[in-house]
C-alpha positions as CSV (number, residue, x, y, z in Angstrom):
1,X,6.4,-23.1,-13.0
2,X,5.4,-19.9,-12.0
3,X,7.5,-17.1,-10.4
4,X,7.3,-16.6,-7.0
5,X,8.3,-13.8,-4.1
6,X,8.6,-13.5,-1.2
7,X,7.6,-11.0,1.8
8,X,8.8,-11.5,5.3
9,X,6.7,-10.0,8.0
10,X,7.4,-9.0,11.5
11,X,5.0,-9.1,14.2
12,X,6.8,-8.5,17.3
13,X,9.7,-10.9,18.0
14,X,7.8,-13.7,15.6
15,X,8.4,-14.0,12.1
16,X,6.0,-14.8,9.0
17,X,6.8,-15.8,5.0
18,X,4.2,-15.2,2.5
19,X,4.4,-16.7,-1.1
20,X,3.2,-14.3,-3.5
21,X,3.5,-14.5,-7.4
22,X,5.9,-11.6,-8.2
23,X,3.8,-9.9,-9.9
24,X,1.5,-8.8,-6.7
25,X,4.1,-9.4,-3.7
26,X,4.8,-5.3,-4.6
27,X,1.2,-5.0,-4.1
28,X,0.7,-7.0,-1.0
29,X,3.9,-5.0,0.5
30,X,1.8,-1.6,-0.4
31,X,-1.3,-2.3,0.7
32,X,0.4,-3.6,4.4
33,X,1.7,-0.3,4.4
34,X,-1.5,1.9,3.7
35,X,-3.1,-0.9,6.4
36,X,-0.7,0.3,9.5
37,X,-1.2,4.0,7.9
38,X,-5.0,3.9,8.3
39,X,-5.5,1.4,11.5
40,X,-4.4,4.5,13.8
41,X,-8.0,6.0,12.5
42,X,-9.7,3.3,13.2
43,X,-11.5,3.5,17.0
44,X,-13.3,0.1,17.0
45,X,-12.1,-2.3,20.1
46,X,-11.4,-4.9,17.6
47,X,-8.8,-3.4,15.2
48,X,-6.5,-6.5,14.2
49,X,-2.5,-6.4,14.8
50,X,-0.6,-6.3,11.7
51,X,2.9,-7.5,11.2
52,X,4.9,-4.9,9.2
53,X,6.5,-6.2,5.7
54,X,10.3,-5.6,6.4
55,X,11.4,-7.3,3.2
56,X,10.7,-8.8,-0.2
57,X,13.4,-11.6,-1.5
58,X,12.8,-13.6,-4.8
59,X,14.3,-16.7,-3.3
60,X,13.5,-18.0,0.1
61,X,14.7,-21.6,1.8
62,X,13.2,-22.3,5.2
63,X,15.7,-24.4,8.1
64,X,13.4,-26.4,10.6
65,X,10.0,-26.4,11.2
66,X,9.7,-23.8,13.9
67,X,8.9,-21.4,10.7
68,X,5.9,-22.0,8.2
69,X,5.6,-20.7,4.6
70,X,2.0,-19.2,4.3
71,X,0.1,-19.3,0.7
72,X,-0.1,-15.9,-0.4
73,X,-3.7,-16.3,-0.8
74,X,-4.4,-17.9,2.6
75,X,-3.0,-15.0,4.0
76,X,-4.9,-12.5,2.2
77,X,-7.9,-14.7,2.8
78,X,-7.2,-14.0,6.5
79,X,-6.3,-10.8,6.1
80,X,-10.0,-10.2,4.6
81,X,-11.9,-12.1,7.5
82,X,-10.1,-10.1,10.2
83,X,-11.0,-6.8,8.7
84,X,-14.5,-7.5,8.2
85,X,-14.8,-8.6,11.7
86,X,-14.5,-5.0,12.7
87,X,-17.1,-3.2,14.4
88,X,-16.3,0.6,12.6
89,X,-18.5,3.1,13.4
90,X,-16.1,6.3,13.0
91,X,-14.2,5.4,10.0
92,X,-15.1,4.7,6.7
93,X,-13.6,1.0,7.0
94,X,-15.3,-0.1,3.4
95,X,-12.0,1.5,1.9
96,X,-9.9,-0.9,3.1
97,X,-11.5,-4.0,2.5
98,X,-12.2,-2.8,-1.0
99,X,-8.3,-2.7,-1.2
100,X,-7.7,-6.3,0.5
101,X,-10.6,-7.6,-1.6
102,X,-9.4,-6.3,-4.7
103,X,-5.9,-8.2,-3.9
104,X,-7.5,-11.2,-3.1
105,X,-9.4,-11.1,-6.1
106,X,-6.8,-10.7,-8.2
107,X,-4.9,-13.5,-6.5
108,X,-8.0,-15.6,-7.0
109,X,-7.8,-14.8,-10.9
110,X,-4.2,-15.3,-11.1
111,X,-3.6,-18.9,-9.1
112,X,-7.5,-19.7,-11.4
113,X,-5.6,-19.1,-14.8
114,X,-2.3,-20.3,-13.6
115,X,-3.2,-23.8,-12.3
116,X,-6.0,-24.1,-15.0
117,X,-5.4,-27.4,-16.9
């Protein structure tokens, strides 16, 4: 069974957990960071709201149901769609969905080779 992590994201008051394989949940925590460091240059209408990563934890049971635990992929997946929804004319956006897309490529190579069988 692979190794997973875990980065918990705030958006506001709500939170979200997001599987990663531990070997890019470092990366997914970087390029969130670079993301919030780059949207204030963005000067499109349409400019997503990012949660910030607050933490990483290599072990992570969720209480209830009023929480969800999203598939690492799924959320870069979504990540990807949002930022190539935006209508940049100022800003160089190709930057940072070259970033996102290289993550989600690598994910996409990873969970490929991992679930192979």
């Amino acid at each position: 069974m692979p190794q997973m992590r875990y980065a918990i994201l705030k958006h506001g008051q709500h939170l979200e957990f997001v599987e990663m394989p531990s070997a890019y949940t470092y990366q997914l925590t970087a390029l969130n960071q670079r993301l919030h460091k780059e949207l204030e240059k963005l000067t499109a209408a349409d400019v997503p709201q990012l949660p910030h990563v607050i933490a990483e934890c290599d072990h992570l049971e969720l209480i209830g149901t009023a929480n969800k635990l999203i598939h690492g992929l799924d959320y870069i997946n979504s990540l990807e769609q949002s930022f190539a929804g935006i209508q940049e004319k100022s800003y160089p956006l190709i930057s940072l969905l070259t970033e996102i897309r290289a993550l989600q490529a690598q994910l996409e190579q990873w969970y490929e080779e991992e679930f192979e069988e």
